[in-house]
FIPAGU-266736 format. One record per atom (N, C-alpha, C): residue in three letters; y, z, x. Coordinates in steps of 0.02 Angstrom, whole numbers, plus 50000, padded with zeros to 5 digits. Each point is the difference from the previous one (the first is absolute). Example, Ala and Ser with C-alpha at 12.3 -4.5 7.8 and 13.67 -1.06 7.14 Angstrom:
2
ALA497165039050660;ALA500595000049955;ALA500605000050045;SER500534996449982;SER500595000350042;SER500555003749961;
//
This chain:
56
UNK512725166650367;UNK499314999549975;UNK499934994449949;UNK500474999549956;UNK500254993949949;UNK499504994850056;UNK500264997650031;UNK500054994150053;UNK499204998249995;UNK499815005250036;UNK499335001150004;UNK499284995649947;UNK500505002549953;UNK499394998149929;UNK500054993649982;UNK501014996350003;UNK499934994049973;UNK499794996150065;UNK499625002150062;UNK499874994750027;UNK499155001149992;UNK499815004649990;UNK499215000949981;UNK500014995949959;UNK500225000549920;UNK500124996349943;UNK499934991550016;UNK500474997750035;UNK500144995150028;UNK499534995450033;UNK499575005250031;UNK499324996750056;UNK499364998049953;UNK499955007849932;UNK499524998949959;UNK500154989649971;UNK500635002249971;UNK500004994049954;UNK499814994850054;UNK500304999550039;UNK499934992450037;UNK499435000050011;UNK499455005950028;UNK499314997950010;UNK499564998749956;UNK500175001249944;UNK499604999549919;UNK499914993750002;UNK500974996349994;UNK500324994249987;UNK499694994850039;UNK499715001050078;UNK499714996950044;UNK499274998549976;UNK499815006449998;UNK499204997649988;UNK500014997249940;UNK500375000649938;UNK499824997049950;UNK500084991850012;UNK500304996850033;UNK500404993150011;UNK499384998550046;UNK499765005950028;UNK499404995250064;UNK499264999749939;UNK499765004549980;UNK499585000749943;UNK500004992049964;UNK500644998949979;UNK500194995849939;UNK499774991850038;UNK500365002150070;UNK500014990950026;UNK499424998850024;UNK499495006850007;UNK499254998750028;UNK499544997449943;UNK500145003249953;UNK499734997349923;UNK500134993049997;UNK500574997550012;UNK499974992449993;UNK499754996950024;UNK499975001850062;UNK499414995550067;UNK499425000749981;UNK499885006549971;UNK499454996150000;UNK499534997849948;UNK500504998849918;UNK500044997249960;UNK500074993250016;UNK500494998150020;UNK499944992250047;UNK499434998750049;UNK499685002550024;UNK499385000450047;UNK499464998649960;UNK500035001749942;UNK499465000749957;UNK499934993649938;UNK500634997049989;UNK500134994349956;UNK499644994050059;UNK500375002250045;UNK499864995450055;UNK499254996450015;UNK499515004349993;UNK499335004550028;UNK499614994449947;UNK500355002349914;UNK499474995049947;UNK500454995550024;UNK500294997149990;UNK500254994050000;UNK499784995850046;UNK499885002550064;UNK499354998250052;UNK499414997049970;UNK499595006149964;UNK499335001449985;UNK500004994649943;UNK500414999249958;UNK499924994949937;UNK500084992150027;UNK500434999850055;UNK500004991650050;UNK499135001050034;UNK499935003249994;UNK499404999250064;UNK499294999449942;UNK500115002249942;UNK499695001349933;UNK499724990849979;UNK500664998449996;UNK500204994149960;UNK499634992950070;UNK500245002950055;UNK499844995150045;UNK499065000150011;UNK499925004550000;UNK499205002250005;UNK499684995149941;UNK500195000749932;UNK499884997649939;UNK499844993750019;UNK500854997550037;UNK500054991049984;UNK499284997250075;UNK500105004050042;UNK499404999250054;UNK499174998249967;UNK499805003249947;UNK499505003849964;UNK499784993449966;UNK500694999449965;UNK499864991749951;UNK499954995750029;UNK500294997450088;UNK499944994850018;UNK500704997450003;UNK500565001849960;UNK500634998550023;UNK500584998550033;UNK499705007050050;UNK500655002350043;UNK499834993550059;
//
Protein backbone atom coordinates (compact mmCIF):
# COMPACT_ATOMS: atom_id res chain seq x y z
CA UNK A 1 0.00 0.00 0.00
CA UNK A 2 3.25 2.19 0.93
CA UNK A 3 3.83 2.02 -2.94
CA UNK A 4 0.59 3.22 -3.67
CA UNK A 5 0.76 6.72 -2.00
CA UNK A 6 4.43 7.58 -2.93
CA UNK A 7 3.35 7.28 -6.45
CA UNK A 8 0.02 9.37 -5.93
CA UNK A 9 2.40 11.82 -4.04
CA UNK A 10 4.67 11.72 -6.94
CA UNK A 11 1.97 12.49 -9.79
CA UNK A 12 0.51 15.38 -7.44
CA UNK A 13 3.96 17.08 -7.31
CA UNK A 14 4.92 16.74 -10.89
CA UNK A 15 1.48 18.02 -11.98
CA UNK A 16 1.55 21.13 -9.69
CA UNK A 17 5.35 21.40 -10.87
CA UNK A 18 4.01 21.24 -14.60
CA UNK A 19 1.34 23.60 -14.53
CA UNK A 20 3.21 25.96 -12.52
CA UNK A 21 6.27 26.10 -15.29
CA UNK A 22 3.38 26.27 -18.07
CA UNK A 23 1.47 29.22 -16.07
CA UNK A 24 4.95 30.93 -15.60
CA UNK A 25 6.27 30.62 -19.43
CA UNK A 26 2.67 31.75 -20.62
CA UNK A 27 3.04 34.91 -18.48
CA UNK A 28 6.11 35.73 -20.34
CA UNK A 29 4.64 35.50 -23.75
CA UNK A 30 2.64 37.31 -23.21
CA UNK A 31 4.47 39.98 -21.37
CA UNK A 32 6.75 39.95 -24.44
CA UNK A 33 3.63 40.20 -26.72
CA UNK A 34 2.73 43.12 -25.01
CA UNK A 35 6.21 45.19 -24.83
CA UNK A 36 6.16 44.22 -28.31
CA UNK A 37 2.47 45.64 -29.09
CA UNK A 38 3.68 49.52 -27.55
CA UNK A 39 6.71 49.44 -28.99
CA UNK A 40 4.76 49.02 -32.29
CA UNK A 41 2.17 51.66 -31.30
CA UNK A 42 4.92 54.32 -30.17
CA UNK A 43 6.94 53.69 -33.96
CA UNK A 44 3.71 54.14 -35.62
CA UNK A 45 3.01 57.23 -32.96
CA UNK A 46 6.27 58.94 -33.83
CA UNK A 47 5.99 58.12 -37.63
CA UNK A 48 2.37 59.51 -37.87
CA UNK A 49 3.81 62.77 -36.02
CA UNK A 50 6.85 63.12 -38.52
CA UNK A 51 4.04 62.51 -41.57
CA UNK A 52 1.79 65.38 -39.82
CA UNK A 53 4.81 67.94 -39.86
CA UNK A 54 5.80 67.24 -43.30
CA UNK A 55 8.97 65.29 -42.50
CA UNK A 56 8.74 61.84 -42.95
Amino acid sequence: MQFGKQFFFRACVLSYACIYLYLRARGQKKERALQQQKLTEKKSAVNDALARAGLA
